[in-house]
N, C-alpha and C positions, 0 to 999 in steps of 0.2 A: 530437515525439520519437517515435519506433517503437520499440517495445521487442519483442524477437525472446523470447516464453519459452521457445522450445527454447534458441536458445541461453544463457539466462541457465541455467536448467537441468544445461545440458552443461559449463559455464565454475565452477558452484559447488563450491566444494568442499563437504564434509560439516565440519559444527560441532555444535562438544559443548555450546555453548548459546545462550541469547539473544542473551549482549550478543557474542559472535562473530559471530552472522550479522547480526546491526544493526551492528556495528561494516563488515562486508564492504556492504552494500549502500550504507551509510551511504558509503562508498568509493569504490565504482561509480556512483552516483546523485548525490551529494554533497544540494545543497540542494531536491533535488527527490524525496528520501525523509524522509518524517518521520511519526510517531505519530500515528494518529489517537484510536486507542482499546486497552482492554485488557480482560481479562474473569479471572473465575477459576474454569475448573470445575473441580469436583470435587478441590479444591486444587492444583490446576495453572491456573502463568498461560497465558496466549496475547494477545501483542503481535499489532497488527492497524496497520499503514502503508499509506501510498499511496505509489508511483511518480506522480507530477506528469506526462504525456507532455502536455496543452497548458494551460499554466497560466491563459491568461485564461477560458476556459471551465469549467476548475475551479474558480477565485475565485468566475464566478457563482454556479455549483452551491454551493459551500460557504458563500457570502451569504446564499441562499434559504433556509438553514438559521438563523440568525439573525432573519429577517424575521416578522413576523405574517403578512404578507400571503401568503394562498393561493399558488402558481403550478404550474402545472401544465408536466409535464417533457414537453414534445414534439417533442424530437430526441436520436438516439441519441448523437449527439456528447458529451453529457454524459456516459454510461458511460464514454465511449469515452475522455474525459480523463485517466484515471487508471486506475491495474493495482494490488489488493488483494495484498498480501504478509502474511502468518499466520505469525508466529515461534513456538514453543512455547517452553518455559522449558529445554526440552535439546534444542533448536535446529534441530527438524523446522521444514522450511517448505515452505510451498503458496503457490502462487501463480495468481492468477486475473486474467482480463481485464479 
């Protein structure tokens, strides 16, 4: 899957909060956007999802996180399986590769 961040960028509209831009991507993406993690600074949340662009290479990646066993990441392809999406709780978002 390629995912264009200009154009997701140029296509988004502006949202007054979270569950607005999780509900749009959520849209766009369908079952290939989901939560990974969430944090809380300074009493603000910040939602943290992945974009899935190729899913079996993501399973492994996200397997290895489960495993005890050591393994050492040496192809860029694993970055490359997923795009990091950062919702804030009044609906700033960043998007990275």
């Amino acid at each position: 899957m390629n995912i264009d961040i200009t154009s997701i960028y140029e296509n988004m509209p502006d949202f007054s909060n979270h569950m607005e831009a999780r509900e749009w991507f959520k849209n766009e993406f369908q079952d290939r956007f989901f939560l990974r993690t969430h944090s809380d600074n300074d009493g603000k949340m910040t939602y943290y999802y992945h974009i899935v662009k190729d899913p079996e290479t993501y399973q492994r990646y996200m397997e290895s996180f489960a495993s005890n066993e050591k393994r050492d990441i040496t192809e860029m392809s694993t970055f490359e399986s997923y795009t990091t999406v950062e919702i804030s709780e009044n609906g700033d978002v960043n998007i990275t590769l």
